[in-house]
Residue, then its C-alpha position, 0 to 999 in steps of 0.5 A: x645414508x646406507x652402506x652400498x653393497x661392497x660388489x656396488x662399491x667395486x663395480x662403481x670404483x672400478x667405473x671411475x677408473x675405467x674412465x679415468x685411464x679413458x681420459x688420460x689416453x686421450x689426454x695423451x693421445x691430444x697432446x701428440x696431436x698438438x705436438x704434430x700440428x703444431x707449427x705445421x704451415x712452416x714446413x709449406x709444400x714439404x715434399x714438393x715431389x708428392x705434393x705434386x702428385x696429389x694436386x695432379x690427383x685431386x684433379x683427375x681420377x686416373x692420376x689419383x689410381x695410377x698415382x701420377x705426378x701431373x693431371x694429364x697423365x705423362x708419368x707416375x711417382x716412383x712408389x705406388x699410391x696408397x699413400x697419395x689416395x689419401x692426400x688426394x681426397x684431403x685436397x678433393x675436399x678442403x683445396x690445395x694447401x700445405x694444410x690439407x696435405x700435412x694434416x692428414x699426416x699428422x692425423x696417422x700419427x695420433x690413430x698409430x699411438x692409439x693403436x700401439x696403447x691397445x697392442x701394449x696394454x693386452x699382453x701388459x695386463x695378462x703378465x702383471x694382472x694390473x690395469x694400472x701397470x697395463x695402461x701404464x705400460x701402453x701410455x709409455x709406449x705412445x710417448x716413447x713413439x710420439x717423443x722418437x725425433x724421426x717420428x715428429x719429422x715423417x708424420x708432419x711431412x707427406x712422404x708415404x712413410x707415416x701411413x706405412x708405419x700405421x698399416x704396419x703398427x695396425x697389423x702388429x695390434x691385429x696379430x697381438x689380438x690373433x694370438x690372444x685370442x686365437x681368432x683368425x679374422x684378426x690374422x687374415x685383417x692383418x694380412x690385409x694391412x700388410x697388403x695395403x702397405x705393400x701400395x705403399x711402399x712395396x718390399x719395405x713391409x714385408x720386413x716385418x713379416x717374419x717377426x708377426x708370422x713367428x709370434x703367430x706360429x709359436x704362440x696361437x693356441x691352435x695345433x701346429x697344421x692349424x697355424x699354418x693355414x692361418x698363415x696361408x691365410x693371412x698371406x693371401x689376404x696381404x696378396x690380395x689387399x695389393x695384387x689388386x692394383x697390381x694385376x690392373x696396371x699390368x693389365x692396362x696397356x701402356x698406352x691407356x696410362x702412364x709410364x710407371x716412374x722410377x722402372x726402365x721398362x714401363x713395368x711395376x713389377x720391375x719398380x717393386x723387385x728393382x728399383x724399390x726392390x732388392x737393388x735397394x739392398x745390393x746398391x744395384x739400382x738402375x736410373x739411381x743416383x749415388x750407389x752403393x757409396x753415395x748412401x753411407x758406409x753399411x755396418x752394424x752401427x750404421x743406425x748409431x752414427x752421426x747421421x742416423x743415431x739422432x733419429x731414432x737410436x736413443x732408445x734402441x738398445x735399451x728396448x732390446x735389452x727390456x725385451x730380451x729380459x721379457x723373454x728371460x722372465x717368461x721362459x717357462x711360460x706356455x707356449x701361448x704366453x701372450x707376452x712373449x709372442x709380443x716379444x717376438x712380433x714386436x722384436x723381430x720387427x726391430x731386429x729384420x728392419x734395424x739389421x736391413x737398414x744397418x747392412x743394405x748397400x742402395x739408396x738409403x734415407x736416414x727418415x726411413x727409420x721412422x719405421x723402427x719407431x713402434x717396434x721400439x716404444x711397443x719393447x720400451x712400454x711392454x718391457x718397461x711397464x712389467x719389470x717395473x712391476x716387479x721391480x722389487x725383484x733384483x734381476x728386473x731390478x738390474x735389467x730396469x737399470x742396465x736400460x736407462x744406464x744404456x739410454x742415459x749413456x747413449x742420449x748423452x752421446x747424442x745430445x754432444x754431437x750437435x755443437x753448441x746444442x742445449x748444453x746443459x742438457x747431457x748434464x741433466x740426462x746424467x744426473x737422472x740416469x744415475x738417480x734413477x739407476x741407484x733408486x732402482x737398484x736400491x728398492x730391488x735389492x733392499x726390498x726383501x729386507x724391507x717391509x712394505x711401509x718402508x718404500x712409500x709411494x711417492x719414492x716410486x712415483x719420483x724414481x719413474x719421474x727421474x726415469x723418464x727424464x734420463x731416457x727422454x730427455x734427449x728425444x724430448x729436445x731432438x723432437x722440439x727441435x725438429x716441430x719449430x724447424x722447416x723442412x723442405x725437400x726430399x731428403x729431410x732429417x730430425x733434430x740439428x745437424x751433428x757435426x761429423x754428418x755426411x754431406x747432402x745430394x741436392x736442393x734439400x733444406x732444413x734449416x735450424x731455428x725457433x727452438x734456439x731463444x726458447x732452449x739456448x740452442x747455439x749455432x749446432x749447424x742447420x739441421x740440413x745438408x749442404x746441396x750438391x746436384x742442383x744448386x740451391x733450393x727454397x724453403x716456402x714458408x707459411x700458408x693456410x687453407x686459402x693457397x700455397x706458401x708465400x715462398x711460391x708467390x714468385x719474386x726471386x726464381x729460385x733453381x731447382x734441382x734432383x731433391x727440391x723444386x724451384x720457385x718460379x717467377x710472377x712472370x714466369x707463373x703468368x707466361x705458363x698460365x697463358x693460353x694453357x687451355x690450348x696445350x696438354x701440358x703447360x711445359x716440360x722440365x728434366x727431372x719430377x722435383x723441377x716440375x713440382x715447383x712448376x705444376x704447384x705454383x701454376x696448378x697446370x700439368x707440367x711435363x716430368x722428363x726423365x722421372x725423378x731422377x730424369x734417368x727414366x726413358x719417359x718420354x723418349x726423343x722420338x715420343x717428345x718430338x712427336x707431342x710438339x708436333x702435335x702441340x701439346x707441350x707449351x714451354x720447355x723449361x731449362x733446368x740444372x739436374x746431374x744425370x744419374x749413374x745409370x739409366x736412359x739418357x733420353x731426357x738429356x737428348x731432349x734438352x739437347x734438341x730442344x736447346x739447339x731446334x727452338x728459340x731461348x727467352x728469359x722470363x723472371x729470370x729463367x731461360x725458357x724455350x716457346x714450343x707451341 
């Protein structure tokens, strides 16, 4: 058989590797998918507040553009509805289930990892002049992402924050492609995204502006005025992509839509400067509940504590140690290098955003640092995947050490906090952080001394092993945790509940259980918080495409509260389904969760007094009484719900009035008040 031609034969190999690192993506890429969907029905309605909203969506197209929370109409969510369109149509097509609304969830997660691997690989590939290294590289940074704890949490739950973070890791990977290339659709497309996350979740977005715009005014290969109006650009591309709905809501007369949820004043641009806004950032929220010391101490370490540190700190310093080492190594680059405007995208994303989170006085979630998590897995894989490169050098040698030394250290902090969690655990990460820091600093230092038949393969191929087990083994365990563990609620955290955590607000629940026989996890407390407002809420378990979880198939009444909804009584579901024609509204309930528990058991409209808070004068006294003289509400619904700090108190006046002008009943166990 003849010799093939030596340019054949390369052509052919580098054939095969191509699709052979193709496979190993979407192995990846699969494996996160399974992870996500793993177990999904346990987490039944998830956000009950949302879940709500979409049914009302996929019933009625005004609720699905405004984002209303029930299908006629009465009053929106308080964020705009970006992220409920696409639930809405997911309900639309396959019928309201938990299904329907998580899948789509976890899907973003899978399109977020595909999207780092590509924003990871480019620039990986021009530092090391390696496919291998560059598709290692981006592997990394997609597992880093998928193993982050608060990661596994948000896109296996329905709050706006997973498609957040792909529109924003999106936008990252278009101005990764704009530098590199020097194309400004690639800017302008990020812009847009960047819009599209404005609908999303308004101001949080624009933390990761000054990171892109500075990697994009540094590095484009164009003259300085050129870049500029680039920028300008992008920036009326991002205006663009969100002003559109904006100026059609300011547009509508308040008559032809809902009030806007979470504003006093029926106004979005007071929900987008206010109350999502920048007294986010001063605690000066108005219809809030907490302030400034309800959420936490700001400070630097806030993201380190003992309830924010397990979601997402474990890789945090380290990340900034490799991108600063980047910076470092590249310094006498051209001012286009590729890689270090990476640097600066990805880092300034996760120093605004960390120092924004760290220091901000309003109400904070500790899920919110879902949107630190591509920032860190792009500076790990990016980071990582070139100084391993080069790591018979000894200053990446010692840069590669002083990272996993940091996440070693730091993953044992946080693997203790939880008692009685996987214990033997901190024991293997400190074992393979000390391996794997030696092996390092050894190769680094020895390898001019050595020749290269001295440092066979298979020592780096265990040193990266016994690396990724010192860095990931933590997140690992905080991840399995969190995919076999219900979550319900609004306030919901990843992994189990460190001891020292701050307590709760409300009917939140997130129980602790089906990872304890398979890890050895002891009682390390119950992944939750103890309620405050509200009384006690309910965790739905189950479900498939046929229904809702079996935890609203009545039998109990459970009570709702300001962060979780109740569960209705059989008698009570039937009551409200009676005659439900006749009335705009089958009943009206202080507060959006306790409708949300209504609306989703019985599939009827149900009246959120107040918003989510019930602090919000929608609909005022007069309006209420006017809407049962008309005889559109059937039944006022009783309910326990703190009033918030600040605000309209108008939803407690109508609970007054209706408590003393109408009848009390008790069907299933809830007092009811017949209206109609």
């Amino acid at each position: 058989m003849p010799l093939q031609p030596r340019s054949t034969a390369d052509a052919a190999t580098r054939a095969e590797g191509a699709i052979r690192k193709r496979l190993e993506l979407a192995a990846v890429l699969v494996a996160m998918g399974v992870l996500y969907l793993w177990n999904l029905g346990v987490n039944g309605w998830a956000n009950a507040f949302y879940s709500a909203a979409a049914q009302a969506g996929s019933q009625n197209w005004e609720a699905f553009f405004f984002g209303s929370s029930d299908a006629a109409n009465a009053i929106t969510v308080d964020k705009p509805p970006a992220s409920l369109w696409i639930v809405d149509l997911s309900v639309r097509i396959f019928g309201l289930s938990p299904w329907s609304i998580l899948v789509p969830e976890a899907l973003m997660a899978v399109a977020t990892g595909w999207l780092l691997y590509l924003a990871v690989r480019r620039p990986a590939h021009l530092a090391t002049g390696s496919e291998r290294a560059a598709h290692a590289a981006g592997l990394l940074a997609v597992v880093v992402l998928a193993l982050t704890p608060v990661a596994a949490l948000m896109f296996r739950f329905n709050n706006p924050d997973a498609l957040l973070v792909l529109l924003m890791t999106a936008a990252g990977y278009g101005v990764v492609r704009a530098v590199q290339d020097g194309r400004a659709r690639w800017l302008i497309l990020a812009g847009a995204l960047l819009g599209l996350g404005f609908l999303t979740k308004q101001l949080q977005v624009l933390l990761v502006v000054p990171g892109f715009a500075a990697a994009y005014l540094w590095a484009a290969p164009h003259p300085i005025v050129k870049r500029f109006v680039h920028l300008l650009g992008a920036l009326a591309a991002m205006v663009a992509a969100a002003g559109w709905w904006i100026v059609a809501v300011m547009l509508t007369p308040a008559s032809a839509r809902p009030y806007i949820g979470g504003s006093q004043t029926n106004s979005i641009l007071e929900l987008t400067f206010g109350y999502n806004g920048f007294g986010r950032l001063s605690g000066d929220e108005v219809g809030s509940v907490g302030g400034a010391n309800g959420w936490g101490q700001p400070g630097l370490l806030r993201l380190f504590s003992s309830t924010f540190g397990g979601q997402i700190a474990w890789l945090l310093p380290a990340a900034l140690i490799l991108g600063a080492a980047l910076l470092w190594v590249g310094r006498r680059a051209p001012r286009t290098d590729p890689v270090r405007a990476s640097v600066v995208a990805w880092g300034g994303w996760v120093l605004v955003t960390g120092l924004t989170f760290s220091l901000m006085q309003g109400i904070i979630h500790e899920y919110y640092t879902v949107a630190l998590a591509p920032g860190i897995a792009a500076l790990v894989g990016l980071g990582g995947g070139v100084l391993w490169h080069r790591r018979r050098l000894p200053f990446e040698a010692s840069v590669l050490a002083a990272a996993v030394l940091s996440a070693g250290a730091l993953g044992i902090v946080l693997m203790l906090r939880p008692a009685g969690f996987v214990s033997w655990v901190p024991w293997v990460i400190g074992l393979a952080t000390l391996g794997a820091a030696g092996s390092i600093l050894a190769v680094g230092f020895a390898a001019g001394r050595l020749s290269s038949r001295a440092l066979p393969r298979p020592l780096g191929r265990t040193t990266a092993a016994v690396t990724l087990v010192a860095a990931l083994a933590g997140p690992l365990a905080f991840t399995l945790q969190t995919v076999a563990t219900p979550h319900t609620g609004a306030i919901v955290t990843a992994g189990p509940a460190s001891s020292g955590g701050r307590p709760g607000f409300g009917g939140f629940r997130s129980g602790q259980s089906g990872l304890n026989s398979f890890l050895g996890i002891g009682s390390g407390g119950t992944g939750g918080r103890p309620g405050g407002f509200g009384g006690q809420g309910t965790t739905p378990t189950g479900g498939g495409f046929g229904g809702p979880p079996s935890g609203f198939r009545g039998g109990g009444g459970g009570a709702g509260g300001l962060l979780d909804a109740p569960t209705p009584s059989s008698a009570l579901v039937t009551a409200l389904q009676t005659d439900a024609s006749k009335y705009t509204w089958a009943a009206a309930v202080v507060g959006s969760n306790n409708a949300a528990g209504y609306q989703l058991a019985t599939q009827l409209p149900v009246m959120a007094l107040g918003g989510f808070n019930g602090t919000d004068p929608a609909p005022t006294l007069a309006q209420f009484q006017e809407l049962v003289k008309q005889g559109k509400v059937h039944y006022f619904i009783a309910s326990s719900l703190m009033q918030g700090s600040s605000g309209s108190d108008d939803a407690q006046q109508i609970a007054q009035w209706v408590e003393t002008s109408h009848p009390a009943q008790t069907i299933g166990g809830t007092k009811v008040y017949a209206l109609g």
